[in-house]
N, C-alpha and C positions, 0 to 999 in steps of 0.2 A: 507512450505512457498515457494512462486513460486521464480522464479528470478529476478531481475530487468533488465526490458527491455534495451536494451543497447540504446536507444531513450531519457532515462532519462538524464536529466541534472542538475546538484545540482549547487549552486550559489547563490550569495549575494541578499536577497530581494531586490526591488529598490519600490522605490512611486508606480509604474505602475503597481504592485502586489496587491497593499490593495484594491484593489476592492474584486478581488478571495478568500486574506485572510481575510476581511471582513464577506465572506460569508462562507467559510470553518469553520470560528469558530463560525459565528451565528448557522452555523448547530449544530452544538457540545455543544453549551451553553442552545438551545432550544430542542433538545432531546435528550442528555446524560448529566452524572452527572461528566466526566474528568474534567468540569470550574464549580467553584461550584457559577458564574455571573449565575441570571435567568433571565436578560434581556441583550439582545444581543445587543454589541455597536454597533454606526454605525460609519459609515466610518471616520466621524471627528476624533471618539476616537482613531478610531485602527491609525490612521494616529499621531495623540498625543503620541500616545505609542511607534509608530514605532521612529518618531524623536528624541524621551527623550534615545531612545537605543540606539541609532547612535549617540546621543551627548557624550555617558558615551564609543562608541567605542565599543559596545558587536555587538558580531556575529547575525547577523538574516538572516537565510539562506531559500532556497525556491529548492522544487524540481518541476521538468514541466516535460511533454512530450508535444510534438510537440506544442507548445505552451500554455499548460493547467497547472496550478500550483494543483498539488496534493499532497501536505504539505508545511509545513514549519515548521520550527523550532529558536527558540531565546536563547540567554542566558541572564541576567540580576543579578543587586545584587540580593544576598540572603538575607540579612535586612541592611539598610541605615547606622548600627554605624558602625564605621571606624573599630574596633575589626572584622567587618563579609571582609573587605575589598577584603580578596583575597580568599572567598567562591561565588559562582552563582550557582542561580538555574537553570534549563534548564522547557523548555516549546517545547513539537512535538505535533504536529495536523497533520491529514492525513482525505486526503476526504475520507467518508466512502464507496463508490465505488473502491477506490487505496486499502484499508485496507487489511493486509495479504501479501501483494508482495513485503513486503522489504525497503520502503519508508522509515519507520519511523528508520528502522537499519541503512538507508542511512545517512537520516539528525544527527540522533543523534550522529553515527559514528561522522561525521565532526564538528558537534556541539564541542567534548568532544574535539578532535586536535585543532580547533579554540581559543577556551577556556583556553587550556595546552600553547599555542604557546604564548599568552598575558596574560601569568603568572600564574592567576589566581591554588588555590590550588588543591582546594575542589568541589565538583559540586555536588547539592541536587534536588532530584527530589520528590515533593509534587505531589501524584499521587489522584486525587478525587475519592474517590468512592472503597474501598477494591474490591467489585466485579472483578472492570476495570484488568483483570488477561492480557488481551493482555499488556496493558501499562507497567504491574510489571514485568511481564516476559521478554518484549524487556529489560527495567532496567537491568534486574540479565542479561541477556544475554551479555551487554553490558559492563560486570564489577561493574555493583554498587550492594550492600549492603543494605537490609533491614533492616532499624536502628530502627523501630517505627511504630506503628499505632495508631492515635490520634481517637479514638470511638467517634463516632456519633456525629462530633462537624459542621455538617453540616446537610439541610434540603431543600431536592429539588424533586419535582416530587412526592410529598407526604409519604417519607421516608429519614429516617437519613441515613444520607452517614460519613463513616470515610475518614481521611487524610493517606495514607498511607507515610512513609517517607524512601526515599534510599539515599545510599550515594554514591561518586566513587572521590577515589582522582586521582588528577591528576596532571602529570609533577612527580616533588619530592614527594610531599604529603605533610605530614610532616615532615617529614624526616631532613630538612633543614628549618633553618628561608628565607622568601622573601628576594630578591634579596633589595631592601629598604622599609625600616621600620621604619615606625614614633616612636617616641621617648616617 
């Protein structure tokens, strides 16, 4: 893996991003199988998506060089009942031009401190496409744990794609119950 440029700069998405990440993940949804979406939203959505994170207060982080966004990364619930409350999923995208140099080690690195810093436990990463060996591998590099592979319960580009699932706690873990705890 190369190094990252010392030019890069990681930081909080802002509005002025969702055009780029607009288009970084239309790439990705229209010719790979990582978003198992086969139509690629457009700016309203990803602009929907981005505000509903910021309301709930989750990290969505953005890497640039000299002005070019070549990833980003989010974190979000992992399912809506109050029982997943202090588990996220995490979500990295990298332009596939950036891919290989570190990018995705960068965002998720911050992603998982982010995440650990507002509490949160547990972080699950739902990886599309067993193939996708860069994505699993940053994973297990990163500390998580292969829990699962959900077979062929997806169907994109004229082939079943499996769910791959990792895990990585974080902060305590388990270890200790949440700092507050509904009753």
């Amino acid at each position: 893996m190369n190094t990252i440029p010392d030019t890069t700069l990681l930081r909080p998405a802002t509005e002025a991003d969702l055009p780029a990440i607009t288009a970084l993940y239309g790439h990705h949804v229209r010719q790979g199988c990582a978003s198992f979406e086969t139509t690629a939203p457009d700016l309203a959505e990803m602009r929907r998506r981005f505000e509903a994170l910021r309301a709930l207060n989750m990290p969505y982080l953005v890497a640039e060089q000299h002005g070019a966004v070549l990833g980003y990364a989010y974190a979000g619930p992992y399912r809506p009942r109050a029982a997943y409350r202090d588990t996220v999923e995490n979500s990295v995208y990298v332009r596939a031009d950036a891919a290989g140099r570190g990018i995705g080690r960068l965002l998720l690195g911050a992603l998982v401190e982010a995440c650990a810093a507002r509490g949160a436990r547990q972080m699950i990463a739902v990886v599309g496409d067993s193939d996708n060996l860069a994505s699993i591998r940053l994973h297990e590099a990163m500390g998580f744990t292969l829990v699962g592979t959900l077979r062929s319960v997806g169907r994109k580009h004229g082939r079943w794609l499996d769910s791959v699932l990792l895990q990585r706690a974080l902060g305590k873990g388990d270890a200790t119950p949440p700092d507050s705890e509904p009753a």
